[in-house]
N, C-alpha and C positions, 0 to 999 in steps of 0.2 A: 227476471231481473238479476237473481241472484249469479243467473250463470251468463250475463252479458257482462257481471263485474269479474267474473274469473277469467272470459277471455280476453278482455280488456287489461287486467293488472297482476296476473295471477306469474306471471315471465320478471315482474321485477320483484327483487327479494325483499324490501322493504313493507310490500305488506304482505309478507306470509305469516305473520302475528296476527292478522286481521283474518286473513282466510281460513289459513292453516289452524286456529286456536278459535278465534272467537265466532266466527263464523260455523266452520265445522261443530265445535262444542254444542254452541245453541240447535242447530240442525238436528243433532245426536240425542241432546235434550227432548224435544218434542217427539223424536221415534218410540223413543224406550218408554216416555210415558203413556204416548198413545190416548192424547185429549179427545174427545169425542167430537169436538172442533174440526179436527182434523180429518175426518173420516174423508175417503173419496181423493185425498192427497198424498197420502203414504207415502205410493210410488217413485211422487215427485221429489217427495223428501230422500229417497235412496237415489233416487239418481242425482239429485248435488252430491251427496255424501261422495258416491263413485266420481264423480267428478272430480270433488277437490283433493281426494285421494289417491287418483291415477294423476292428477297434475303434480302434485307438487312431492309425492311420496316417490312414485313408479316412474316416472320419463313419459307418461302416456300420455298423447294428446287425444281428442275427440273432436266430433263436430258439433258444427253450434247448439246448443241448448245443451250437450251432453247425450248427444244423441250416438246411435250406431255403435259400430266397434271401435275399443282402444286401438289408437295404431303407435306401438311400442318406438318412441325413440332408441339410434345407436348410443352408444358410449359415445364420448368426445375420445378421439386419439392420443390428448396431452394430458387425459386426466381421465382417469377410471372410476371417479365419484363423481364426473360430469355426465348428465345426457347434452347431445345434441341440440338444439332449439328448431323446433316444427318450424317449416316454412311457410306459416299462418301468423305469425309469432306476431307480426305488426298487419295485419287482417283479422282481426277479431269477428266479424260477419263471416269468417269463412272459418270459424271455430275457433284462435289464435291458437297460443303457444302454450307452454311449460315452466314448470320452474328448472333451470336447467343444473344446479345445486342443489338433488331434492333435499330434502329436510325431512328431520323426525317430528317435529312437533304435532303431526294428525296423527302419526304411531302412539306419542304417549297419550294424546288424547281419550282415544282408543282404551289405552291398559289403565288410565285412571277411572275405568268406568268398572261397576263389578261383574265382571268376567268369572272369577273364579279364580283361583290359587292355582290354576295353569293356564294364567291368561299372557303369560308370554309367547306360551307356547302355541295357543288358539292363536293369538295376533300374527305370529311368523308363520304359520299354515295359512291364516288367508292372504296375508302378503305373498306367499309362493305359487298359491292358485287364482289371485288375481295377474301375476307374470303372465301363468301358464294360459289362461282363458280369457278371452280377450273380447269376445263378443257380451254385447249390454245384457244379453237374460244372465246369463254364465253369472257376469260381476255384479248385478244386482242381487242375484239369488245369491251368490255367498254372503254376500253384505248382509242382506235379510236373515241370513242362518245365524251371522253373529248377533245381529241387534235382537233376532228375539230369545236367545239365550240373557241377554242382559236385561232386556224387559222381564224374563221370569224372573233372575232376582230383585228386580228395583222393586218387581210389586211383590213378591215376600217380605222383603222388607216394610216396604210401608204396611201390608196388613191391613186391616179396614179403614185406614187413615188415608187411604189413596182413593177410596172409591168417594164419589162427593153425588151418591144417587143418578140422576138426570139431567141434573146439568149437564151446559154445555162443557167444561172444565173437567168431568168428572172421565173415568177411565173407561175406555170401551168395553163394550160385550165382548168377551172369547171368539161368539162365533162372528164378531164385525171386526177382530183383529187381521191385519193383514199379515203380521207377524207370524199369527196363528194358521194360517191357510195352508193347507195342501201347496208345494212346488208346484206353480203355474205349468197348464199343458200345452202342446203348441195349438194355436189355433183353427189349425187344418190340421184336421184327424187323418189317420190313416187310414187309405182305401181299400177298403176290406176284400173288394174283389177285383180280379184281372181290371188293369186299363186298357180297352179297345181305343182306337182314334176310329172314328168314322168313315174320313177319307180310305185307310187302309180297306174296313170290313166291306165298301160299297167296290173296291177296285177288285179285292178276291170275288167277289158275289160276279161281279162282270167279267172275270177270267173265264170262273168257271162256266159263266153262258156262251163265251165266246167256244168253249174248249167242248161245250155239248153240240155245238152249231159245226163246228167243224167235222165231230163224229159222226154228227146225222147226214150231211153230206157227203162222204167220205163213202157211207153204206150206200147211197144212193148213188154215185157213180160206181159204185162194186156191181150193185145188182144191176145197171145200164149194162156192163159188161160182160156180162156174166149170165143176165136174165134169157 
């Protein structure tokens, strides 16, 4: 739902207060504290985040649901603080558009969160590695790298005030954090040993009988001649 209303309204500038701020915030909210609610959602919650973050921050459009890879809007020619507008922009089913004036407001969102006393500088690092990496593991996993830097201090902060036992409300196990995981690995592992095709191993196999049939022949009109 969330990201049928980005491709939907996310191109006109009047609700980037909606998106950009209130929307983003709340989203950001539920990552960092990590309700146990939420278990099993995470992901999805990082992929709005990247979403309304390559919309309306970066030029970047996607496909619907916030799927696949960023595909980076140009500049505008008449304006170098403009992008482009995707040519989705009024197709929302076919992922829409951008905001084509992006805006700061998910950046301060962002740096109003505790980051740390170089959270400017974290914030323009992953602004320059989501530019540069464009595919969805790439920009989810940075995004992930920053939110669970900020989840470790929200829960320093809170201190045993944030754990509420087993409730549902109450703050996940470590090892049920997605925050907390090991970098996702690809899902087809590499193959450890040589890839034969079939087809090829079955046509050398019948080469080489063709190429003993020819020799053994070959002897037998010798010695016809010869004998």
């Amino acid at each position: 739902m969330c990201h049928r209303v980005l491709e939907v309204a996310v191109s006109y500038p009047q609700y980037t207060e909606i998106i950009g701020n209130e929307m983003f915030s709340t989203v950001l909210k539920m990552i960092v504290y990590e309700p146990k609610w939420m278990v099993g959602m995470e992901w999805d919650m990082i992929s709005l985040v990247r979403d309304i973050y390559c919309r309306i921050v970066l030029g970047q459009c996607l496909l619907p649901g916030g799927q696949g890879a960023s595909m980076q809007q140009p500049r505008a020619p008449y304006d170098a603080k403009t992008f482009e507008q995707s040519k989705n922009a009024a197709k929302p089913l076919n992922g829409g558009g951008i905001l084509c004036l992006s805006s700061d407001i998910p950046t301060n969102v962002l740096l109003s969160l505790p980051i740390g006393s170089n959270g400017q500088l974290l914030v323009a690092q992953l602004h320059a590695s989501l530019k540069e990496n464009l595919s969805a593991k790439a920009q989810k996993d940075l995004l992930r790298n920053m939110l669970r830097m900020v989840a470790s201090n929200v829960k320093a902060q809170e201190g045993d005030q944030g754990n509420n036992g087993d409730t549902l409300f109450g703050r996940v196990d470590e090892e049920e954090s997605v925050l907390n995981q090991k970098l996702r690995v690809s899902l087809v592992p590499s193959i450890p040993e040589k890839l034969v095709i079939t087809s090829k191993t079955l046509r050398e196999k019948q080469d080489r009988l063709t190429q003993s049939e020819n020799e053994l022949i070959g002897a037998k009109n010798l010695q016809a001649l010869f004998g």
